[in-house]
TIPA-169194 format. One record per atom (N, C-alpha, C): residue in three letters; x, y, z. Coordinates in steps of 0.001 Angstrom, whole numbers, padded with zeros to 6 digits, always signed. Each point is the difference from the previous one (the first is absolute). Layout:
ALAXYZ/...
END
This chain:
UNK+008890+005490-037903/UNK-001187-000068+000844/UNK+000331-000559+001387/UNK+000986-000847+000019/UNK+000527-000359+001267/UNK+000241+000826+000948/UNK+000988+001256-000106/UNK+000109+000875+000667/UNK-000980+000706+000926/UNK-001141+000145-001247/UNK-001190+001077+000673/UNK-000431-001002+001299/UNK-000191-001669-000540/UNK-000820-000495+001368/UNK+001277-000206+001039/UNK+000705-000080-000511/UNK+001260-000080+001300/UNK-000463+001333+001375/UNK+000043+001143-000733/UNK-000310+001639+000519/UNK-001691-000547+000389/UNK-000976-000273-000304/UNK-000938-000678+000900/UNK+000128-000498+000624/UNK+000736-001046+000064/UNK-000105-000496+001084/UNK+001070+000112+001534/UNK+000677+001016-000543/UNK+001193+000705+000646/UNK-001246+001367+001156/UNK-000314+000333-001071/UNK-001573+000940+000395/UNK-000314-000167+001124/UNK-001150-001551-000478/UNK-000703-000398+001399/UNK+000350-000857+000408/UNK+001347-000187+000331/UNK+000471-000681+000879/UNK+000080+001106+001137/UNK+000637+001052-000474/UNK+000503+001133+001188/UNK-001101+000633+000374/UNK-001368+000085-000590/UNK-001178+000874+000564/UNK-000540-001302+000808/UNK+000275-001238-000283/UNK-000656-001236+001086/UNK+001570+000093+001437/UNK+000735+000069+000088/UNK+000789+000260+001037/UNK-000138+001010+000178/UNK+000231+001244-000431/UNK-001043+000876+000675/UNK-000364+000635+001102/UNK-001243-000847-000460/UNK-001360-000645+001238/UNK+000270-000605+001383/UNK+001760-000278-000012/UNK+000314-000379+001129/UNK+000743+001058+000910/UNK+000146+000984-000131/UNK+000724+000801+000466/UNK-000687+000455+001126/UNK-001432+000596-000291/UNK-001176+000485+000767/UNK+000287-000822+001500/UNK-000233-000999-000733/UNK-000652-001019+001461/UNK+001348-000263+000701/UNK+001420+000273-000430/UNK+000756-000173+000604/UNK+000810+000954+000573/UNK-000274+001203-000141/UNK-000386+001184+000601/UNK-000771-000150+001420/UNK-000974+000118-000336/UNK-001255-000126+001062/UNK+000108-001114+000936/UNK+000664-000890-000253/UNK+000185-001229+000888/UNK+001545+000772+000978/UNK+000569+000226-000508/UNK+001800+001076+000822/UNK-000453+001224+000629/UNK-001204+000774-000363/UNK+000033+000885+000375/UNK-000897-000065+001487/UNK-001338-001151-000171/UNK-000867-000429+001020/UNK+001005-001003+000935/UNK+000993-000704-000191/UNK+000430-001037+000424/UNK-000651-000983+000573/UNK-001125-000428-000861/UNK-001607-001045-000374/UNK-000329-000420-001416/UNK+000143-001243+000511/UNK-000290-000895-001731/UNK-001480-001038+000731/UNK-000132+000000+000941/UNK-001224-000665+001284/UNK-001187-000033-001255/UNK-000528+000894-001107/UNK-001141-000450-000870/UNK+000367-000830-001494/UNK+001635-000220+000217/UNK+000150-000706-001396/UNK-000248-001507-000261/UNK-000220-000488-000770/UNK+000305-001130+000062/UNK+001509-000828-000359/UNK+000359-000773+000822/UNK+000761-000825-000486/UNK+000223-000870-000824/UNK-000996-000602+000111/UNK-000279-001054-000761/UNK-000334+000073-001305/UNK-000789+001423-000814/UNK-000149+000627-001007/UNK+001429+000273-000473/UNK+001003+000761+000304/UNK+001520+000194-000157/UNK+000900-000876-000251/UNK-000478-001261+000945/UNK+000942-001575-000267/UNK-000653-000053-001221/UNK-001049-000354-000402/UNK-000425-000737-001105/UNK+000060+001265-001478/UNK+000231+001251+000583/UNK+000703+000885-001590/UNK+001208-000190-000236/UNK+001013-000241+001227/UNK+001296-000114+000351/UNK+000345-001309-000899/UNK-001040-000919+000018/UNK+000451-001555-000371/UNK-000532+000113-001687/UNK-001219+000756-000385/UNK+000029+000227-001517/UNK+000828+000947-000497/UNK+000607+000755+000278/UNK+001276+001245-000574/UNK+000946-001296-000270/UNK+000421-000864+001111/UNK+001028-000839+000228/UNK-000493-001292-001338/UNK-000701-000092-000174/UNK-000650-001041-001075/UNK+000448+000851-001381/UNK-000687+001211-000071/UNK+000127+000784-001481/UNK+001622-000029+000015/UNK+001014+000665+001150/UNK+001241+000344-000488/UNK+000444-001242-000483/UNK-000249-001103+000426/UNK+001206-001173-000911/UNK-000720-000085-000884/UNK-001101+000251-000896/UNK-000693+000373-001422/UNK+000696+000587-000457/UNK+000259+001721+000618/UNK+000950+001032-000528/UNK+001135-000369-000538/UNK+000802-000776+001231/UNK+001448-000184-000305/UNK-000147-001313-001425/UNK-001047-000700+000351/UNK-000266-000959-000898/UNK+000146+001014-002209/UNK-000775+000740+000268/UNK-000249+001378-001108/UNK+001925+000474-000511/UNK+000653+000361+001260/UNK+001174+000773-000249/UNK+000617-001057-000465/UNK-000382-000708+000752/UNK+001519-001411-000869/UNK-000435-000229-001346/UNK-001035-000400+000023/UNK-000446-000602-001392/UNK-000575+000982-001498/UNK+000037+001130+000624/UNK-000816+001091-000869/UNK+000868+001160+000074/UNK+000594+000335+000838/UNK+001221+000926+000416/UNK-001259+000873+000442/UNK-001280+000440+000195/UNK-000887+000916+000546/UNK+000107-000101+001627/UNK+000257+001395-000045/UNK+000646+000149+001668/UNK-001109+000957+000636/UNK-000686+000588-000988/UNK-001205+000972+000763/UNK-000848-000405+001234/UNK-000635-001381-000532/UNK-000408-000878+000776/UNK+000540-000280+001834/UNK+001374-000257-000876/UNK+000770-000083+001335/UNK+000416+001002+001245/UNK-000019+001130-000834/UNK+000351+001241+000575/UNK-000859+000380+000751/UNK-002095-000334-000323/UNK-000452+000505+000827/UNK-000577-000934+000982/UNK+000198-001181-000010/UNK-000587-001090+000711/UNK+001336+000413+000874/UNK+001047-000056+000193/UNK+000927+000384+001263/UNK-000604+000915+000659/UNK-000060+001400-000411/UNK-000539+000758+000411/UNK-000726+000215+001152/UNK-001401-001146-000799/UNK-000968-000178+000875/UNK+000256-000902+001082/UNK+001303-001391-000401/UNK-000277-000750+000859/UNK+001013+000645+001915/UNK+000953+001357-000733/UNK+000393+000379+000966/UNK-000843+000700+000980/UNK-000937+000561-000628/UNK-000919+000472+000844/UNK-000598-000902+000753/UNK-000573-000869-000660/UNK-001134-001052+000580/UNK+000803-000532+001431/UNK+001745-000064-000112/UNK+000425-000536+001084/UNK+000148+001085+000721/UNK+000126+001288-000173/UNK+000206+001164+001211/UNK-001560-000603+000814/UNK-001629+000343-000865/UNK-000879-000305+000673/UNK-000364-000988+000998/UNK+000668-001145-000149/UNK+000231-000913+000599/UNK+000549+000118+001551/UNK+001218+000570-000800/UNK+000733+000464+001071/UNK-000181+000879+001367/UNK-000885+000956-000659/UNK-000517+000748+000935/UNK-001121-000359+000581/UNK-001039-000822-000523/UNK-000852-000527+000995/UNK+000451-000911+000627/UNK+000700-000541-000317/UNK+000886-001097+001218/UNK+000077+000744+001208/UNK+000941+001003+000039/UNK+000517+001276+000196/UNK-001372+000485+001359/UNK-000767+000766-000412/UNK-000531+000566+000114/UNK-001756+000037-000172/UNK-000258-001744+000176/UNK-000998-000542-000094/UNK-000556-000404+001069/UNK-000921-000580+000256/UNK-000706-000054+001181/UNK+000452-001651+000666/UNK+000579+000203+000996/UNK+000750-001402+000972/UNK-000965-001167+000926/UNK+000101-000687-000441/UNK-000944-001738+000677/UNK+000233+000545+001141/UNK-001355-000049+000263/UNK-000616+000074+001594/UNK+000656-001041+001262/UNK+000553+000279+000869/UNK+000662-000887+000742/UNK-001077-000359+001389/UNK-001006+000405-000081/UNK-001353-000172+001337/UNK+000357-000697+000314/UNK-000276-000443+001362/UNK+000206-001416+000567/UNK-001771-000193+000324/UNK-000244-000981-000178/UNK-001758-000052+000315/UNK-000251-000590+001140/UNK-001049+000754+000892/UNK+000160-000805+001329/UNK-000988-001532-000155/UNK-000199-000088+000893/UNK-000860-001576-000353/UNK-001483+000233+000996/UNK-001067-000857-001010/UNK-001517+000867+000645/UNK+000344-000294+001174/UNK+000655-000730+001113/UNK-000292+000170+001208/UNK+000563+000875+001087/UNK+000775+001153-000916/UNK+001156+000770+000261/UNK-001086+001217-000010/UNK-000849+000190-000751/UNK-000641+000625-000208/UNK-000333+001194+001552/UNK-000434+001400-000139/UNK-000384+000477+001205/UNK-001740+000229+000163/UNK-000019-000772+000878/UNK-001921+000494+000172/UNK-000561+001287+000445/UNK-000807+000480-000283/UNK-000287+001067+000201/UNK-001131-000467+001351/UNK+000225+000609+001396/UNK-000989+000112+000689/UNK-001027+001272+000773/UNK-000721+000069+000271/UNK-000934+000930+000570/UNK+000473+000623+001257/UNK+000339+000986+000260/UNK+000163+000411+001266/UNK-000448-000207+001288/UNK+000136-000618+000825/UNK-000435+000364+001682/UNK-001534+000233+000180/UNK-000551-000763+000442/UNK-001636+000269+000030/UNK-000625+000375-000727/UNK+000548-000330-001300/UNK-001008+000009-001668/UNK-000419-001010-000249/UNK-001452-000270-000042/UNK-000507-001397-000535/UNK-000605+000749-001190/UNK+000242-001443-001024/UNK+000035-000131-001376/UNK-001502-000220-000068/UNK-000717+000455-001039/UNK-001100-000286+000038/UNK-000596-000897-001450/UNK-000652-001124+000096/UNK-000010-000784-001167/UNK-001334+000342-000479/UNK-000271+000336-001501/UNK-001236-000148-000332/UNK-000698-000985-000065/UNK-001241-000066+000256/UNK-000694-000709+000214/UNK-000754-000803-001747/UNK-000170-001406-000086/UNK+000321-000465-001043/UNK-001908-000105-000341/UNK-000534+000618-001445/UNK-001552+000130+000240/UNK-000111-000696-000387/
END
């Protein structure tokens, strides 16, 4: 019975990596990752990285390597994604901000008087 869930989980490990191919496609081919998140990716990047020393934890102690086989997988992907929004993500604004007194006023042209409403 071992076997069969080994091949499960061999399964969906590879139909959950996958799922990464698409987006890493589409990110090389647009050369734009500007709607991904990062911060979503760090924090899958850092649970793949949590499960694999589980995995390796499994192979040593259980000799079950399925586990292991597909948590790499994923966690190689998770770092291409990374990678490429690094890559190809949207870059900190470098503005310089002027200061309100820097500011430009807008004035009325040459013999235009402003006209104030009158307060009822």
């Amino acid at each position: 019975m071992s076997g069969f869930m080994d091949i499960l989980q061999i399964g969906g490990g590879i139909v959950l990596a996958a799922g990464y191919i698409p987006q890493i496609r589409r990110i090389l081919a647009t050369r734009s990752a500007h709607d991904l998140s990062l911060t979503m990716w760090l924090s899958v990047l850092v649970g793949l990285s949590l499960m694999e020393v589980y995995a390796a934890h499994l192979f040593v102690s259980a000799g079950t390597i399925a586990v292991l086989i597909t948590n790499s997988i994923s966690m190689a992907f998770s770092i291409c994604m990374v990678a490429l929004i690094l890559t190809y993500g949207p870059r900190p604004s470098l503005r310089v901000l002027r200061p309100l007194t820097a500011r430009r006023q807008t004035s009325l042209p040459a013999g235009v008087v402003a006209e104030v409403p009158e307060a009822a």
